[in-house]
C-alpha positions in Angstrom: -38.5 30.6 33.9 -41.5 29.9 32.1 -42.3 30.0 28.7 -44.0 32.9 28.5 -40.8 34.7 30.2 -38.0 34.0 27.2 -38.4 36.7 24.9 -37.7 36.2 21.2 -34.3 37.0 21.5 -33.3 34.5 24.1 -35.2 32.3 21.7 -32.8 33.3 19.2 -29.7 33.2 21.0 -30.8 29.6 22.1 -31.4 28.6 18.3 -27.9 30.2 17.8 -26.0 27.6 20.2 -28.2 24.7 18.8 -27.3 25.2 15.5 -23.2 25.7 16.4 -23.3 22.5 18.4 -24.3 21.3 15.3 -22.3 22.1 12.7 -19.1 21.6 15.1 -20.4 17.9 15.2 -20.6 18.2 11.2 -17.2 19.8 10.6 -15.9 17.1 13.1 -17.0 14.0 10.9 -16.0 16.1 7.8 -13.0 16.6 8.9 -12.9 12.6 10.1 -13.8 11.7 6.9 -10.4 14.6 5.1 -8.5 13.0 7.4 -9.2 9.0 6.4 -9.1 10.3 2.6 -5.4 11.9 3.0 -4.8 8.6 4.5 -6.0 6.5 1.7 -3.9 8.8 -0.9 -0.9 8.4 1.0 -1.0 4.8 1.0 -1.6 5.2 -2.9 1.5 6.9 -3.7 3.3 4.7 -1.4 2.3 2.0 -2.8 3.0 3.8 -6.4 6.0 4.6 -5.3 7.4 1.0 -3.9 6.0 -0.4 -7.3 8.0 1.8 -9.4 11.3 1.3 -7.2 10.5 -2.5 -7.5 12.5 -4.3 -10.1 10.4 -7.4 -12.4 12.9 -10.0 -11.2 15.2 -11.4 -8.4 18.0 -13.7 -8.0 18.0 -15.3 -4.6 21.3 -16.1 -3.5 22.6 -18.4 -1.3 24.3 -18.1 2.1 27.4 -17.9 0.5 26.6 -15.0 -2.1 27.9 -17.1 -5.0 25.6 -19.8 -5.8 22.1 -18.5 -6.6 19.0 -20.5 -5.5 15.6 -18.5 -6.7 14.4 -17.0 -9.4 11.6 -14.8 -8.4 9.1 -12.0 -9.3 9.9 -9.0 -8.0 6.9 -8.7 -6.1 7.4 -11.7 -4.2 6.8 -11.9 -0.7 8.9 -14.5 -0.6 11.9 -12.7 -2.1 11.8 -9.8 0.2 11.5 -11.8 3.6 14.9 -13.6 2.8 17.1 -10.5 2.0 19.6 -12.4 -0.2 18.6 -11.0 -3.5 19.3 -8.6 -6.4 17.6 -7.3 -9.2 18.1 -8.6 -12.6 16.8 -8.0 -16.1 14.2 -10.1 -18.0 17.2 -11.8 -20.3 19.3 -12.4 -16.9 16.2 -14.3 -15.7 15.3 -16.6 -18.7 19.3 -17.3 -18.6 19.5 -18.3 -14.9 16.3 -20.3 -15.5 17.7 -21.9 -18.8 20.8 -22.8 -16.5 18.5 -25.1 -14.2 17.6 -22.1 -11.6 15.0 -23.2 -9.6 11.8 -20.8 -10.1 9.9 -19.9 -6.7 6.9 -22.1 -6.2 5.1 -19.1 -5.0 5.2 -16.5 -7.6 5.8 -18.4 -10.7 8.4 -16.5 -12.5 9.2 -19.1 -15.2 5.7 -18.8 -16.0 5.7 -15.3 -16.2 8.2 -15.3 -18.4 6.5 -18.4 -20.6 9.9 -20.3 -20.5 9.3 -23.7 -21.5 11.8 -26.4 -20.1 
C-alpha cells in the first residue's frame, strides 16, 4: 500500500490505535504509581497502629520469670527480640531502676526517664 492509497479514514483509525496504545501505557504507570501509594499508607497506619499498641516501658525478665533483668523503652529492638517482657508504667520503671535494675545499654531508658543514680 502506498501512501497515496490510505484514505483519511484509515489515517484516522490508525491515529485511533496509536493514541490507545498510549494511554494504556499511561493508565499502567498511573496505576503503578496507586498501587505503590496504597502501599506506602498501609505501612503508615501499620506503623500507627503498632506505636499506639506499644507500651513506653518494659521489664525484661529473667529465665525464671521472677527476677527482672532490663529496663527498656518500649520501642526497643532489643526488648522485643528476647520475648521475656511486660509492660509497665513510668512510676513502675523509675522504681525498678531506683531498685538497681539494670537500664538497656541500647535504648537508654534511665535517661529517658532523667533518673539520676
Amino acid at each position: 500500500m502506498s501512501e497515496d492509497s490510505l484514505s483519511r479514514l484509515d489515517l484516522l483509525y490508525f491515529a485511533r490505535r496509536v493514541v490507545q496504545q498510549q494511554a494504556e501505557r499511561a493508565l499502567a504507570e498511573i496505576d503503578r504509581w496507586i498501587a505503590a501509594e496504597e502501599r506506602k499508607a498501609a505501612a503508615l497506619r501499620r506503623d500507627a497502629e503498632r506505636n499506639r499498641q506499644r507500651p513506653d516501658w518494659l521489664v525484661q525478665y529473667g529465665l525464671n520469670r521472677r527476677n527482672i533483668d532490663w529496663l527498656h523503652r518500649g520501642d526497643c529492638w532489643a526488648a522485643v527480640k528476647s520475648g521475656r517482657c511486660r509492660p509497665v508504667t513510668r512510676e513502675q520503671a523509675l522504681d525498678a531502676l531506683r531498685h538497681d535494675v539494670p537500664a538497656c545499654t541500647h535504648c537508654q531508658p534511665d535517661t529517658e526517664l532523667r533518673f539520676l543514680e
